[in-house]
N, C-alpha and C positions, 0 to 999 in steps of 0.2 A: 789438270785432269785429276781426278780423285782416285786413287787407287783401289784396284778393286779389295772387296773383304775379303780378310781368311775366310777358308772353308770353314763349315761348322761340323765338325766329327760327331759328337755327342750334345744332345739337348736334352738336360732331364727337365720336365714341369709339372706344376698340379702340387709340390709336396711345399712341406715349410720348410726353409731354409733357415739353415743356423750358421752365419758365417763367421763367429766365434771372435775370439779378441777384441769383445769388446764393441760388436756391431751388431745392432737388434737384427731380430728373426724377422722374416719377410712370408708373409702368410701365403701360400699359392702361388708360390715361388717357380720364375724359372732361371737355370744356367745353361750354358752356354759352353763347350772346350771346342778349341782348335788344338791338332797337336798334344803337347801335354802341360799347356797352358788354359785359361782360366778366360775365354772370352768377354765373356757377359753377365751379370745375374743381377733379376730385379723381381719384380711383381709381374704378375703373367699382363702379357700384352705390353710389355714395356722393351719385350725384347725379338726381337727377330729369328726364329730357329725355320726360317724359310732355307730350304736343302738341306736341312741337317741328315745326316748318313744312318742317323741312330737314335730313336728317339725314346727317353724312357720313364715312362708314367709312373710320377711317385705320391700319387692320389693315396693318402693314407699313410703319407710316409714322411719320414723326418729326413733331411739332406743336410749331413752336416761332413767338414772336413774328415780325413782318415785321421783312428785314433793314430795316438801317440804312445808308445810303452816306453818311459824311458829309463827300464832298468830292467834287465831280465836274462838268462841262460838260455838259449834253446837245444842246441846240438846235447849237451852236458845232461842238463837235465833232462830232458826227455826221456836219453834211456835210462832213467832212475825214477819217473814218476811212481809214485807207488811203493815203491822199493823198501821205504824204510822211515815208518811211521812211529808217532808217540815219544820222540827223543831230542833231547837239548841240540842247541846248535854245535858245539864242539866234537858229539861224539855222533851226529849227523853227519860232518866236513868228513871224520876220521874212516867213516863205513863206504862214505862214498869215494874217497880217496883209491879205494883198491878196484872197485872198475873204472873209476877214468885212468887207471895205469895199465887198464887193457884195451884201452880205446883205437879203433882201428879206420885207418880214412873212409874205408866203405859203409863202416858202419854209422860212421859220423856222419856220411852225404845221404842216406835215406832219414837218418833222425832230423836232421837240419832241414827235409824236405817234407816230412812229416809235421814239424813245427812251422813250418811257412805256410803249410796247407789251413791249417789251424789260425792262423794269423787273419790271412787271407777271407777266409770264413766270418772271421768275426771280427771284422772294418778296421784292424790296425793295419795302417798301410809304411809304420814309422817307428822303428826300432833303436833302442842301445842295446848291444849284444854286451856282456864282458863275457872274455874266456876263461876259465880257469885249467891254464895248463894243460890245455890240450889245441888238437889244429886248427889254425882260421880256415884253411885253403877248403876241404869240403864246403862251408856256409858259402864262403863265396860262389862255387860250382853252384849251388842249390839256387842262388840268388839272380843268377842265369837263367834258369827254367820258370820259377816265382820271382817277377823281379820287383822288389819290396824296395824301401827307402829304409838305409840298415847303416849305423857306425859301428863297424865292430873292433871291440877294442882287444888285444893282443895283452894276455894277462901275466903279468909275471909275480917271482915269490921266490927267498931264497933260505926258507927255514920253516919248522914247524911239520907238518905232515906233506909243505910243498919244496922240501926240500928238495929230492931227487929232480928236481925243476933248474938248480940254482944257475948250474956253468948254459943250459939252454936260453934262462932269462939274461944272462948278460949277452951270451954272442948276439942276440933277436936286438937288445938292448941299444949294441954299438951299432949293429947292420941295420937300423929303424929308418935310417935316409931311404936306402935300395927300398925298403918295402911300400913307402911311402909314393916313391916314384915310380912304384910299378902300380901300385890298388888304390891312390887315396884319388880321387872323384873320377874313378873309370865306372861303369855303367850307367852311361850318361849322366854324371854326378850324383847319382845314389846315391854309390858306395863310396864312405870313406873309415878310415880306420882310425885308431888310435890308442891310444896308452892305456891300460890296466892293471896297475899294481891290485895285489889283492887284497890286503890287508895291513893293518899295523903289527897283529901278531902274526906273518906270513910275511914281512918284508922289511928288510933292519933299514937305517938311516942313510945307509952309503947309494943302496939301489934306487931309495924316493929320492935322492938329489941329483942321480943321472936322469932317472924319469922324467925331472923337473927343467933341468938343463935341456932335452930332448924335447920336448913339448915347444920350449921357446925357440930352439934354434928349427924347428920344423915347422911352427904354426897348428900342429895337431893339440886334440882336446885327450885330456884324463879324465878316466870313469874307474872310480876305485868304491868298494867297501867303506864304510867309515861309523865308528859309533853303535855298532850290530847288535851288541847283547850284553849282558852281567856280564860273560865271562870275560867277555875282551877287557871290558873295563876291570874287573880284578887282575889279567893279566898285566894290561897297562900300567893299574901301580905299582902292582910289584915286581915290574921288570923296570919301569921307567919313571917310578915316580911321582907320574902325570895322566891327563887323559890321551886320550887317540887326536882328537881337536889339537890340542897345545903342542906335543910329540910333533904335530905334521907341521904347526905352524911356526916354530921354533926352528925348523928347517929350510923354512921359507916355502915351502912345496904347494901350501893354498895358493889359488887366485880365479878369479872370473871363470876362465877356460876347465874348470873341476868341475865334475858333475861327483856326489858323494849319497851313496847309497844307504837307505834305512837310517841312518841318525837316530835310533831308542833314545840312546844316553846322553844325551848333551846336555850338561848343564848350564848354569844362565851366562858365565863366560863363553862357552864353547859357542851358545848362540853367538854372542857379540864378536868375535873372532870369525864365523860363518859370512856373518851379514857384512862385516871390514872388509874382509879378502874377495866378497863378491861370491864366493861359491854357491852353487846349484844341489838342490837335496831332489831326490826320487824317493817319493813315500812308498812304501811298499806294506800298509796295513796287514793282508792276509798272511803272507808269512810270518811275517812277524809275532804276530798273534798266534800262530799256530807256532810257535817253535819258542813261545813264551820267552821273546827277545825284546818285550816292551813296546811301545807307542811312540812315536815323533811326537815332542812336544809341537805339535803344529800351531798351537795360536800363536803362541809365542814366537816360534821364526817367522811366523807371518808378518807379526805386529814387527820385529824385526826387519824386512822387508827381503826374506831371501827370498826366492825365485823357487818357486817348489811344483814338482811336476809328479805323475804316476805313475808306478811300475807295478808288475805283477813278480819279479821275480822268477826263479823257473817251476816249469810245473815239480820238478821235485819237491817243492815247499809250500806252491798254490793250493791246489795242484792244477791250473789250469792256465789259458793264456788268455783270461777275459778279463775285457779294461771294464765292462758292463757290472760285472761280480763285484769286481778290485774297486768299482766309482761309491756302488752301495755301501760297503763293508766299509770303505773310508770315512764315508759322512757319517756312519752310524757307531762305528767308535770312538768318532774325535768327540760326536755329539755327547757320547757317554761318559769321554773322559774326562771333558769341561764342564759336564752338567747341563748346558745351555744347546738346546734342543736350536738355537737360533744360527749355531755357531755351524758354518761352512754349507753354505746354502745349495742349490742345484745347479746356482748357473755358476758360481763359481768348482764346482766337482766337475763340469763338461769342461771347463776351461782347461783345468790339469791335466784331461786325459788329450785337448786338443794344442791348444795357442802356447798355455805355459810351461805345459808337457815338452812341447818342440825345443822353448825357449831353454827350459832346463836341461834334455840335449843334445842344447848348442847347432839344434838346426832349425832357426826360424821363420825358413821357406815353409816350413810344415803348419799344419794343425790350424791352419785360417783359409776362407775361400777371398778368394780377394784378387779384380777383375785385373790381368796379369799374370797374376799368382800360380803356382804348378798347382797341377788339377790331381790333388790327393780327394778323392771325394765318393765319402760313402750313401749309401740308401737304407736307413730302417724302417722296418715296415712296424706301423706300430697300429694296425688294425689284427690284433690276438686277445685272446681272450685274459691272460696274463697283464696285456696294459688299458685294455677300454676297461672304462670310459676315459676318452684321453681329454683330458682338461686343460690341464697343463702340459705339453710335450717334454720341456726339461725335467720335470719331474716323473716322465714315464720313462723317458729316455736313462736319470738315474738310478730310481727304484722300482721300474718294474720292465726295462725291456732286459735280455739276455743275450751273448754273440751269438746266437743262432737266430736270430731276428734280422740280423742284417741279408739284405735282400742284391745289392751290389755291391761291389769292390771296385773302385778308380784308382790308380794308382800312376800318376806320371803322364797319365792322360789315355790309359790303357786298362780295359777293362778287363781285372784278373780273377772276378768272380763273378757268376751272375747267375740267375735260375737253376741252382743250389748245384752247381759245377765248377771250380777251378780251373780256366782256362788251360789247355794245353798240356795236360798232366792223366793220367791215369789213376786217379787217386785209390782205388783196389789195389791197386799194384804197388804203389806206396804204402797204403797198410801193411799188406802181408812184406813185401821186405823188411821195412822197420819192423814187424813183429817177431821176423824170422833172427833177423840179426840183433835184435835187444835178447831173446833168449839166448840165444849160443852166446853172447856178450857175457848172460849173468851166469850161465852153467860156466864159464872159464875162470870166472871172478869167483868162484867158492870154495 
């Protein structure tokens, strides 16, 4: 006897689907979720959405996986967006240092929920959080109410302006089993956590070899800083001789499991040592560029074959959390900086923010629709006047659609945006508290 079929929860049809890694687009596409899996998707008429519970017309729309952010602050930065404009990365860290030392959990749980709204809004349904030196436990409450696909990693540092951090990153350090066993794949495997050293100038040699030792004897992932700007690299020689790359890898501390943020400065060792050890890079063009920390040599890690995905960073240095922005501004200064206008085409910029985004990390359930697959899956409307005439969709979809285009949000198989609302939230009411508590935050900090 044949068993009956899953229910069908959700049928979206009519749009082009992009089911990313690497699998062509399907013109007047439908899919198909059960649950918060991935039932079906093909060409209209190839699938059955007979009882579907929900049906939603994406006539003019692109359906491709939930982006992928894999490198960014949100609680932290957010209440600093704005804050403190036109200045180097060092004496940026140094300004912002004196309000995350007044960071308070309540204030932390409206900006973390103000930042997920925003997320939500604009089709990343797939985050790297790192902390810096302040608390996980609000994100995760926030994560509860918006429940996002999020690693958040637990940041430490035992010098530099994150001194006063030092005796908290070690106890977090040894106690990393307990935390593990209480967060790492609870909301219905979401959420999990992991390692955050912050830096090379922010974290001496003794703390990245427990980091490291901790990672293996727990099977969690590291998401650090690496390679960020001049200054680090002038600091690195003249404290250590070396670059940040060599420093980390002389320690043993690279491998597969490292996701390594911004990479400006790598020189043509440091690649080769990147691409040896397997690690994972998160471009983060826009800050970068605005805080005059350099460019990722990207052809070259490519040609290299690291694994390279997209980050926005936090809106402190964006200022914003658009993978939309972050996909344009990518192709458009790699193109500038290799001269070759051919160099990182469209379909490969959707991959980064989708399939190799995930890959890089280290969660490669994400960023592909794929029949099985968790049903991470957005809706862009790309019938505005900003993308017609749509010719090409990848290329509307990189240079000319915006996160406010996005029209749904799928997430785990549950729809947390839709008809420009945030499921289950109040989001007025999230303004104004985050509004309320970011001022009284920055009149304490002055």
């Amino acid at each position: 006897m044949t068993p009956p079929s899953p229910p069908i929860d959700i049928a979206i049809v009519n749009g082009t689907i992009l089911p990313m890694a690497g699998a062509a687009p399907i013109e007047r596409g439908t899919l198909t979720i059960s649950g918060n899996r991935i039932l079906a998707l093909g060409p209209a008429g190839s699938v059955d959405i007979a009882g579907a519970r929900r049906v939603i017309d994406a006539e003019l729309c692109a359906v491709m996986p939930g982006l992928v952010n894999c490198h960014t602050h949100i609680a932290s930065n957010m209440l600093l967006r704005g804050l403190l404009e036109d200045v180097k990365l060092f004496e940026w860290l140094s300004t912002m240092w004196r309000m995350k030392s007044n960071f308070d959990p309540e204030t932390l749980y409206w900006a973390n929920l103000a930042g997920l709204v925003e997320m939500a809004r604009g089709g990343i349904t797939c985050f790297n959080e790192h902390f810096d030196a302040y608390d996980v436990a609000p994100q995760i409450r926030a994560l509860e109410i918006i429940p996002l696909r999020a690693t958040l990693g637990y940041g430490f540092a035992d010098r530099g302006i994150y001194q006063p951090i030092t005796d908290w990153s070690w106890r977090t350090l040894h106690g990393f089993g307990d935390l593990v066993a209480a967060q790492h794949g609870t909301q219905d495997g979401r959420l999990r956590i992991a390692l955050s050293p912050h830096a090379t100038y922010s974290v001496g040699a003794e703390m990245y070899r427990l980091v490291r030792e901790t990672a293996d004897a727990l099977g969690v992932t590291i998401h650090t800083h690496l390679a960020e700007a001049p200054q680090e690299t002038r600091y690195m020689a003249e404290t250590y001789g070396t670059t940040s790359v060599k420093f980390l890898a002389d320690l043993g501390f690279l491998g597969p499991d490292v996701t390594a943020a911004h990479c400006t400065q790598l020189t043509t060792e440091d690649i080769a040592i990147i691409a040896e050890t397997q690690v994972k890079i998160a471009h983060c063009a826009t800050c970068n560029a605005k805080l005059a920390s350099g460019t990722l040599p990207l052809r070259a890690a490519r040609e290299a074959g690291i694994t390279i995905g997209i980050g926005t960073d936090g809106p402190a240095s964006h200022n914003t959390i658009d993978l939309f922005q972050e996909m344009k501004f990518a192709g458009c200064i790699n193109k500038d900086e290799t001269g070759d206008v051919e160099f990182l085409r469209t379909g490969e910029l959707l991959e980064m923010v989708t399939a190799t985004g995930a890959d890089a990390m280290h969660r490669p359930e994400a960023g592909r629709l794929t029949i099985g697959g968790i049903a991470d899956v957005i809706v862009v409307d790309l019938d505005k006047p900003h993308t017609l005439p749509v010719y090409d969709v990848a290329a509307a979809l990189v240079y000319s659609s915006r996160a406010d285009d996005v029209r749904t949000t799928i997430c785990d198989g549950r729809i947390l945006y839709d008809q420009g609302q945030v499921a289950g939230v109040d989001e007025a009411e999230i303004r104004a508290r985050f509004r309320e508590h970011a001022l009284a935050l920055r009149a304490k900090s002055n």
